[in-house]
C-alpha positions as CSV (number, residue, x, y, z in Angstrom):
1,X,-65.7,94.9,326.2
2,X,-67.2,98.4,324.4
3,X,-66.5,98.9,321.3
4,X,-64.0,102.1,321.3
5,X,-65.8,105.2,320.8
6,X,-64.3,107.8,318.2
7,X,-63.3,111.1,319.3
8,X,-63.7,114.4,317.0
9,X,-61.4,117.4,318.6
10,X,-62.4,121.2,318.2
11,X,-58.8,123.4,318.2
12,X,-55.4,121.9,317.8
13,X,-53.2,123.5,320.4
14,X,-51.8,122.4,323.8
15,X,-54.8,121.4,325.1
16,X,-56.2,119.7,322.0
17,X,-52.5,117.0,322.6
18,X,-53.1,117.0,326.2
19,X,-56.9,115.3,325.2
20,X,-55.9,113.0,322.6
21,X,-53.0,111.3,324.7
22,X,-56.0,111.1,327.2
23,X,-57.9,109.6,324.6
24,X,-56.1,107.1,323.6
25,X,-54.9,106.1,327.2
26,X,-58.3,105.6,327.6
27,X,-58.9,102.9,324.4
28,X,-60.4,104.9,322.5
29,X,-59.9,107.0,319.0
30,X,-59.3,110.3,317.9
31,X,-60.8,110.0,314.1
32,X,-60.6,113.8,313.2
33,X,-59.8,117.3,314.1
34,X,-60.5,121.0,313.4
35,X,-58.8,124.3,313.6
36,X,-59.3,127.6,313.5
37,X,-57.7,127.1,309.5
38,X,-57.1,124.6,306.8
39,X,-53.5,124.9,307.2
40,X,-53.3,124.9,311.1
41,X,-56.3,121.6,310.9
42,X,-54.0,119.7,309.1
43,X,-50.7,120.8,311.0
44,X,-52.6,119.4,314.2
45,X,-53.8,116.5,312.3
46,X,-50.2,115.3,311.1
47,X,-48.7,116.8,314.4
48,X,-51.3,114.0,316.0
49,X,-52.1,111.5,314.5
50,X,-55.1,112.0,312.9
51,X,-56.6,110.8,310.1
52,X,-59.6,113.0,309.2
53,X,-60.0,116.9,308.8
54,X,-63.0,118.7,309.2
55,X,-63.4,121.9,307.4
56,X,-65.1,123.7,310.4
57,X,-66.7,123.1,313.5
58,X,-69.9,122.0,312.3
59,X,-68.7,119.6,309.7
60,X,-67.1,118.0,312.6
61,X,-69.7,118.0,314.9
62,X,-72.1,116.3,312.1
63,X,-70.0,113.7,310.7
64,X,-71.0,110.1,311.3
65,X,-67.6,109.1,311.9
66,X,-67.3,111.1,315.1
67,X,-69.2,109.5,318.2
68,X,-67.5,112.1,321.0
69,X,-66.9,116.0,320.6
70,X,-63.8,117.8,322.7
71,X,-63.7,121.8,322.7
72,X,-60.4,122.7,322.7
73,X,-60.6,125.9,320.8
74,X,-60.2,129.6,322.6
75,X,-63.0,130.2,325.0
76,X,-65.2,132.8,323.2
77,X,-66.3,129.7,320.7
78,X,-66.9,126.9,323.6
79,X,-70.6,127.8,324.0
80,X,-71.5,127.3,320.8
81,X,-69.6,124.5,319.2
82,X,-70.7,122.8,322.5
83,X,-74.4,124.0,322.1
84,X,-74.1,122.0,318.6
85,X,-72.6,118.5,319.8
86,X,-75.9,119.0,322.1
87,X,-78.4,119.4,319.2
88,X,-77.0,116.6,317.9
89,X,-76.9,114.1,320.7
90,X,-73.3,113.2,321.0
91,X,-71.2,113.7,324.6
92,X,-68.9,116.6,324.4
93,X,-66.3,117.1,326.9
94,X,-65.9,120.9,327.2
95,X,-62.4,122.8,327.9
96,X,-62.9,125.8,330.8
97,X,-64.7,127.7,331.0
98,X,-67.7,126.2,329.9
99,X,-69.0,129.4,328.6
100,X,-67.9,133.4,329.1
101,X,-71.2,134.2,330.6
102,X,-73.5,133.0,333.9
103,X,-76.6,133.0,330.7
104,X,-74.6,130.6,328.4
105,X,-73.2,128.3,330.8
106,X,-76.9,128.0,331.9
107,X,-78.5,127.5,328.6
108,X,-75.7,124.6,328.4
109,X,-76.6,122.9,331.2
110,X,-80.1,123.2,330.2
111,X,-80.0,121.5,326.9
112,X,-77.6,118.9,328.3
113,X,-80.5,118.1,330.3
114,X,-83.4,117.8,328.4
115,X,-81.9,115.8,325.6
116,X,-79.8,113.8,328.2
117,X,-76.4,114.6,327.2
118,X,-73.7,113.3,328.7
119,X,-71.1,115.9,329.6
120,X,-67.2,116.4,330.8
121,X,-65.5,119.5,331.7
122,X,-61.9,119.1,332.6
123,X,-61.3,119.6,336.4
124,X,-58.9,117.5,336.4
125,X,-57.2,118.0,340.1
126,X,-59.7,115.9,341.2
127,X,-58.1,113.2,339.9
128,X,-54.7,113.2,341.4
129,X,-54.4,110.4,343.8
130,X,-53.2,112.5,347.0
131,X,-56.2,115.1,346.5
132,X,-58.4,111.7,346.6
133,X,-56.4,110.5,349.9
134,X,-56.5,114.3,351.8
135,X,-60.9,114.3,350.6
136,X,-61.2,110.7,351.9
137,X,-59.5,112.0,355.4
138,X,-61.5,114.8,355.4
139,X,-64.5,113.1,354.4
140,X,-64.1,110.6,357.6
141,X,-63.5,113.3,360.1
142,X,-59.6,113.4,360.6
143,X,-59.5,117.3,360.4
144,X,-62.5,118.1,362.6
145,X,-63.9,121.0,361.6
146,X,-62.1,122.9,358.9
147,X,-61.8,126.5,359.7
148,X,-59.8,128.0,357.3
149,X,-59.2,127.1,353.3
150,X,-56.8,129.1,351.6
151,X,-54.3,128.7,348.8
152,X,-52.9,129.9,345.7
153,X,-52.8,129.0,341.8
154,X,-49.5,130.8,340.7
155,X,-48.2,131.2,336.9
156,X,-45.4,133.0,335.3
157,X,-46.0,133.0,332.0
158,X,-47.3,136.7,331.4
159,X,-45.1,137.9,334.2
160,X,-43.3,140.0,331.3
161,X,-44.7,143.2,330.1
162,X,-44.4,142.1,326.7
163,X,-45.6,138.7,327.1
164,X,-49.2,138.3,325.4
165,X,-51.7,135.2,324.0
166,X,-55.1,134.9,322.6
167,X,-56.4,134.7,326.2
168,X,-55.6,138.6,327.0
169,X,-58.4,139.9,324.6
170,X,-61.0,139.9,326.6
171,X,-63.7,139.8,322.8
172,X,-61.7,136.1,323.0
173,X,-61.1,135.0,326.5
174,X,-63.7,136.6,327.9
175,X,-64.2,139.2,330.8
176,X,-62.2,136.7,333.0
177,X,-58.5,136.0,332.4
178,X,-57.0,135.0,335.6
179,X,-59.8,133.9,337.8
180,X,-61.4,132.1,334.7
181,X,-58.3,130.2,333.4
182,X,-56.7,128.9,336.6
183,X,-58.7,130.0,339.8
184,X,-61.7,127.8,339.3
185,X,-59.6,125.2,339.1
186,X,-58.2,126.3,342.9
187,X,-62.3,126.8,343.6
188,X,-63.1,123.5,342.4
189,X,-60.8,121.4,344.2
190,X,-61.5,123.2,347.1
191,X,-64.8,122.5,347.1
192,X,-64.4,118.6,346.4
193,X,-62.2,118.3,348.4
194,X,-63.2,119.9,351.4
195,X,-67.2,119.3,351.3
196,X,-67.6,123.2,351.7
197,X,-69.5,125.6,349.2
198,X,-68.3,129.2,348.5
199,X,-71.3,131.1,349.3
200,X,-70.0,134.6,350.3
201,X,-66.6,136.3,348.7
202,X,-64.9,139.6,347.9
203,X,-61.9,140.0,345.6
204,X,-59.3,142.6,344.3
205,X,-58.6,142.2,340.5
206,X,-54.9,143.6,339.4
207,X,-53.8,144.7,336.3
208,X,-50.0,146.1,336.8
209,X,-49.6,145.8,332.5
210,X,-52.2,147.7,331.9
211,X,-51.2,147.7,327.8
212,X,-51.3,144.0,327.8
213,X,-55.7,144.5,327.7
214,X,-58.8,144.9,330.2
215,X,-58.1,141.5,332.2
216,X,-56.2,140.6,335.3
217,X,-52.7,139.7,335.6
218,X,-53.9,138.1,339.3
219,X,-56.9,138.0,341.7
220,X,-57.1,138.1,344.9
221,X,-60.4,136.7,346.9
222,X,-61.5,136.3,350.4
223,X,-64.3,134.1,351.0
224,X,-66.7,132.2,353.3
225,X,-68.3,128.6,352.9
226,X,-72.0,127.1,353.7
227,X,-70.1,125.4,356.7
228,X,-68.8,128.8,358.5
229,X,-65.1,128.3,357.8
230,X,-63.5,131.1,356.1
231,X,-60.5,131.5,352.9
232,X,-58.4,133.4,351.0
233,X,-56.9,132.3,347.3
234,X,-54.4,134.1,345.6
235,X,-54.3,133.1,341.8
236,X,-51.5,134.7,339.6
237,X,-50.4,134.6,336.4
238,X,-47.4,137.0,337.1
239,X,-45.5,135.3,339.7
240,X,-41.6,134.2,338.5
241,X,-40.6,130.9,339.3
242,X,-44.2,129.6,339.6
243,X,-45.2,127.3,336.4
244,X,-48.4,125.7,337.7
245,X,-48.4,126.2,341.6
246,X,-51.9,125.0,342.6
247,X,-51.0,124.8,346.4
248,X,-53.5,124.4,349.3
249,X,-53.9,124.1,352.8
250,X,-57.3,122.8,354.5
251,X,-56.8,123.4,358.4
252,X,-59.3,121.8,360.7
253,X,-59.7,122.1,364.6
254,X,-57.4,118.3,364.4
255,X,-55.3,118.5,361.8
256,X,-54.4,119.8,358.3
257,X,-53.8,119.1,355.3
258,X,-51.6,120.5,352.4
259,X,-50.6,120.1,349.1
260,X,-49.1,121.3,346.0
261,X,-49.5,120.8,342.7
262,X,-45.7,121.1,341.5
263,X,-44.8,118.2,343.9
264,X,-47.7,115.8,343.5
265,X,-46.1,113.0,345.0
266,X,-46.6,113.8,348.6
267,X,-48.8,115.8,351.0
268,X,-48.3,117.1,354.4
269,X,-50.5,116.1,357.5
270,X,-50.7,118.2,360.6
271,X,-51.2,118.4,364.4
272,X,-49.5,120.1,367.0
273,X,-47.3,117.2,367.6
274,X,-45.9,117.7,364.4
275,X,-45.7,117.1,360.3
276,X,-45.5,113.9,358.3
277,X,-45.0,114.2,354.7
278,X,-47.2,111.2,353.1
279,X,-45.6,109.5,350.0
280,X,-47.7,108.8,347.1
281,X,-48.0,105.8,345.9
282,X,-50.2,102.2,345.7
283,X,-48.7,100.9,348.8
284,X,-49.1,104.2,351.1
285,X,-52.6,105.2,350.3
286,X,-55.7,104.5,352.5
287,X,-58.7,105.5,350.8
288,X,-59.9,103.1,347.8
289,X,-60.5,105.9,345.5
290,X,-56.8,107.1,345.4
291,X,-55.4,104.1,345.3
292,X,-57.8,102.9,341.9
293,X,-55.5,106.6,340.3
294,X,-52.3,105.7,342.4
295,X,-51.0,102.9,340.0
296,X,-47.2,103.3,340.4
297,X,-44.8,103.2,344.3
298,X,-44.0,105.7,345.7
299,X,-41.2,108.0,344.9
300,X,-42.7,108.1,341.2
301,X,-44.5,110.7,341.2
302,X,-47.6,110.5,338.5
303,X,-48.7,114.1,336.9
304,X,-50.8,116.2,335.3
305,X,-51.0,113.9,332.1
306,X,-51.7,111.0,334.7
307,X,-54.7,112.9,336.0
308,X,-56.2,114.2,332.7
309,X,-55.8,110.3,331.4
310,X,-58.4,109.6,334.6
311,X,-60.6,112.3,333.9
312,X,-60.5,111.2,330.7
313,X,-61.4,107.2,330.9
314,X,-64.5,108.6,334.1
315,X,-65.9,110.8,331.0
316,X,-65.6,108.1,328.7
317,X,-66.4,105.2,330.7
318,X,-70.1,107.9,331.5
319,X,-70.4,108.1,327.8
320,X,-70.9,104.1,327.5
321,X,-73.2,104.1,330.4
322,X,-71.3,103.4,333.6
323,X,-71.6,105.1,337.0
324,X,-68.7,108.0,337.4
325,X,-69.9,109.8,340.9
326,X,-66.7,112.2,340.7
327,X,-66.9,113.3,336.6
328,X,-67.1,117.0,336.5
329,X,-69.9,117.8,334.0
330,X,-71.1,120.8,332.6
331,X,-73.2,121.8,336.1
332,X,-69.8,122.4,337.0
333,X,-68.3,124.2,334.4
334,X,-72.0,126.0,335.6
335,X,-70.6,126.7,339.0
336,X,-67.1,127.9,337.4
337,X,-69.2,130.5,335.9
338,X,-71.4,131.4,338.5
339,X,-68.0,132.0,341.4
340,X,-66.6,134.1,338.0
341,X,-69.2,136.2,338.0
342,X,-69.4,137.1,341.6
343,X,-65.6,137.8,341.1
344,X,-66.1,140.5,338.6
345,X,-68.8,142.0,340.2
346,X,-67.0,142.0,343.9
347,X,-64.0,143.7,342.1
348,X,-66.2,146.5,340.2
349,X,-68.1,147.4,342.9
350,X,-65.3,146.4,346.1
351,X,-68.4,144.5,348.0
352,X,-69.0,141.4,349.2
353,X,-71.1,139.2,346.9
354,X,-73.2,136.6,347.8
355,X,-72.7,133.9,345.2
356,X,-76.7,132.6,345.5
357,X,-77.7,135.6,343.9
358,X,-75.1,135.7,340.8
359,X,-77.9,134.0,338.3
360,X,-78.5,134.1,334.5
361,X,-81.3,136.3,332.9
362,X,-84.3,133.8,331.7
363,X,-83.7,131.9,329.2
364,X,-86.3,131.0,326.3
């Protein structure tokens, strides 16, 4: 067996916990930690269990002790702190978005590559085991054709005028808010799950507190795929009731399939004959690759925490060398950034955007 690899986290907030339970699930070690302040470094550090402080990001970075780097910290400082666990060789698994900008996100995936990197951005709804059964039906034909992909990712955590967070300043967050935090996610388990590619969209940005800052309270985007089907996605960060409502429905000329987030431990299949709500668990899934992430029976439904934990031992089970076919990397926290992009633009000037020809500027 490897010898555990240590972990060094960047930020000490929410998702800074949800990566060191990961960590550790996975039998490995997080060995230090940084924040945005001495005070707040070693608030995280006791508040987690960690040993070691670093004084800043670069401290951390460098330190012998640390063998992987996380970004956890607000998304105007991913770029760089990531740029700097690449310059130094060590795998960094990278919070979203990978970087504010199409150029950065670029220049990433660039460096990854030419020093061979290894890299880990956090897409995690990959890794639930009924989005692994619905791809693996998919994948073997039982929809047909799928026609029509649409969806929401719903929130209700700024719903209240005077609700606010780092991620409303758009100097921190970036141009984004919305779209950027929780409709890639939507985007990318579309497109795993389904095969199909966004190529062609056109989206209506909303603001209804204006106060609150320059970036949407919600987005809505209609788009079409390389395979001719067609899809809406509403994603929402205003909608009462709705905590973390990643919902989908992938209809095909056979059958469809639909899911949602909030209840993760079934899915609906369709026909015209009728429904069947699947139950998730070891015993009632088909496809190997749920049932490897589908480790308890049915009627105990496994979470989000369940899901980063498998993203999290794929990353780290890359790091030492093995073969992870379904890690998200950095190419695409690149494609995160590319479908952002194309949603700004589509909103500014109310046009259709072909995604293809969102690119970065030359990089030197």
């Amino acid at each position: 067996m490897e010898s555990p690899l240590r972990a060094g986290i960047l930020g000490g907030g929410f998702m800074a916990e949800v990566h060191s339970r990961a960590i550790r699930a996975a039998g490995h070690e997080v060995i230090m930690i940084s924040s945005s302040s001495p005070e707040k470094s070693a608030e995280a550090a006791s508040r987690l269990g960690v040993r070691h402080v670093a004084a800043d990001a670069r401290r951390l970075v460098e330190s012998e002790s640390v063998d992987v780097v996380h970004v956890c910290t607000p998304n105007a400082f991913h770029a760089e702190q990531a740029e700097l666990a690449i310059a130094v060789g060590k795998p960094v698994v990278c919070e979203k978005p990978l970087a504010t900008s199409v150029r950065d996100a670029t220049n990433l995936v660039s460096r990854a590559a030419e020093s061979k990197t290894p890299t880990a951005v956090p897409f995690v709804y990959r890794y639930y085991p009924a989005v692994r059964e619905i791809r693996s039906r998919i994948l073997r034909g039982d929809a047909g054709e799928l026609h029509l992909l649409h969806g929401a990712y719903l929130q209700d955590w700024l719903a209240l005028p005077t609700a606010t967070n780092w991620r409303v300043n758009e100097a921190v967050g970036g141009a984004s808010r919305t779209f950027a935090d929780i409709g890639v996610h939507w985007c990318d388990a579309m497109e795993f799950v389904t095969g199909h590619r966004i190529t062609r969209l056109v989206s209506l940005l909303a603001r209804p507190h204006p106060a609150r800052g320059a970036t949407e309270d919600s987005a809505s985007i209609l788009f079409e795929t390389d395979r001719g089907a067609s899809g809406t996605l509403i994603a929402s960060q205003i909608s009462h009731g709705r905590k973390n409502q990643l919902a989908f429905s992938f209809d095909g000329e056979l059958e469809s399939f639909e899911w949602n987030q909030e209840h993760p431990g079934q899915f609906s299949a369709s026909t015209p004959n009728g429904s069947t709500n699947v139950n998730v668990g070891s015993v009632e899934l088909a496809a190997a690759s749920a049932q490897e992430l589908a480790y308890l029976p049915a009627g105990h439904p496994q979470g989000y925490q369940d899901a980063f934990n498998a993203f999290m031992a794929d990353a780290y089970a890359s790091f030492q060398g093995d073969v992870a076919p379904d890690l998200p990397t950095f190419e695409d926290g690149l494609r995160a950034a590319v479908i952002t992009e194309a949603v700004l633009q589509s909103a500014q000037s109310r046009q259709w955007v072909d995604v293809a020809r969102v690119a970065a500027p030359a990089i030197h």
